[in-house]
VOGU-3710 file (C-alpha; in Angstrom, 3 decimals, decimal comma):
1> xxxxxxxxxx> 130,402/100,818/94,145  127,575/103,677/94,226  123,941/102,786/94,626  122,276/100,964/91,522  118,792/103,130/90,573  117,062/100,321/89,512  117,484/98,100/93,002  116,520/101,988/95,148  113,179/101,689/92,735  112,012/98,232/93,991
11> xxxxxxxxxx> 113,542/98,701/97,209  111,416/102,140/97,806  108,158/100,070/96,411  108,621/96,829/97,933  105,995/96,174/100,526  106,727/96,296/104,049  104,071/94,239/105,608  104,553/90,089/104,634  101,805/88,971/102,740  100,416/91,939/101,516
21> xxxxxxxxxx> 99,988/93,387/97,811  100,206/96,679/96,852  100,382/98,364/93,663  103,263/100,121/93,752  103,548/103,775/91,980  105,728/102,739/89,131  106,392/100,632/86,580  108,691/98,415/87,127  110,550/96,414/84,570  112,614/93,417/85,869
31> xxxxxxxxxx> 114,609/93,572/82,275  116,671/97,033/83,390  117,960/94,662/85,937  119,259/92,486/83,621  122,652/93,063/81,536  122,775/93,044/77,977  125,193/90,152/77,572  122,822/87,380/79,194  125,224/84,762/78,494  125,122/82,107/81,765
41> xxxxxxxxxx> 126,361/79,100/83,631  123,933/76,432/84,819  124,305/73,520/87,087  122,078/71,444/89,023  122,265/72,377/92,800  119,311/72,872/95,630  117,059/75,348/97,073  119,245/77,721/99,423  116,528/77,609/102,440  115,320/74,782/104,153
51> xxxxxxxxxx> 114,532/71,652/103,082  117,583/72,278/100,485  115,815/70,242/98,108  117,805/68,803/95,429  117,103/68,658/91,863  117,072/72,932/91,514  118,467/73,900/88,009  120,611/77,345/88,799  121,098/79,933/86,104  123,981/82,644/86,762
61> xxxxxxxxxx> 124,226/85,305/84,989  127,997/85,828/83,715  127,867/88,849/83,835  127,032/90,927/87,197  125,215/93,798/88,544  126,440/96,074/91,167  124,671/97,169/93,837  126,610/99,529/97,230  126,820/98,141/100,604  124,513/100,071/102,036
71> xxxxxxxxxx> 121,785/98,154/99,294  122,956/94,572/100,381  122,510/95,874/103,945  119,228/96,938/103,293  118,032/94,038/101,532  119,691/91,691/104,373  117,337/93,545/106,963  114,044/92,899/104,439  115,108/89,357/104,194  117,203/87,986/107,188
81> xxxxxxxxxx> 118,185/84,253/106,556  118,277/84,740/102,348  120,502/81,885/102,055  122,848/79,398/103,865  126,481/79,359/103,130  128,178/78,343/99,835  128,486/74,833/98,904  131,011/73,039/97,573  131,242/72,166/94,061  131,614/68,967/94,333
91> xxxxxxxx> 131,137/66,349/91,388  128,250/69,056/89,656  128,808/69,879/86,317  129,146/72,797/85,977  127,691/74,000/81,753  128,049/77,704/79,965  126,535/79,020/77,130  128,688/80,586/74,302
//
């Protein structure tokens, strides 16, 4: 998969010291990260980082954006412990819009 434009835009604004604001160079619009079918799935799950809280309604997308390796790799060193592993299902129900 080659390197999504959008993602090297926030990634090459995106401040580097925690806590501080900057106004980056460029606009950025968060809807060019979007895909035009935003059709979605929703369930009610928990926060992915401690305390896990319950009661977090999820939207996912159903249909995805690509982004290389090299982009996940970067974004793993910006933000190391993003998420804890995936749950199961279990008894969630699991809803999708038409």
């Amino acid at each position: 998969i080659k390197e999504n434009a959008f993602i090297n835009t926030l990634w090459n604004n995106a401040p580097l010291v925690k806590g501080k604001t900057d106004t980056p160079g460029v606009m950025i619009d968060i809807n060019q990260m979007l895909p035009a079918d935003k059709s979605y799935f929703t369930y009610m799950g928990s926060l992915t980082t401690p305390p896990c809280s319950e009661n977090v309604l999820w939207l996912v997308l159903k249909t995805p954006i690509y982004v290389s390796d090299d982009q996940v790799k970067n974004f793993d060193r910006m933000y190391q412990m993003n998420a804890r592993p995936l749950q199961p299902k279990g008894d969630r129900l699991v809803k999708e819009t038409k």
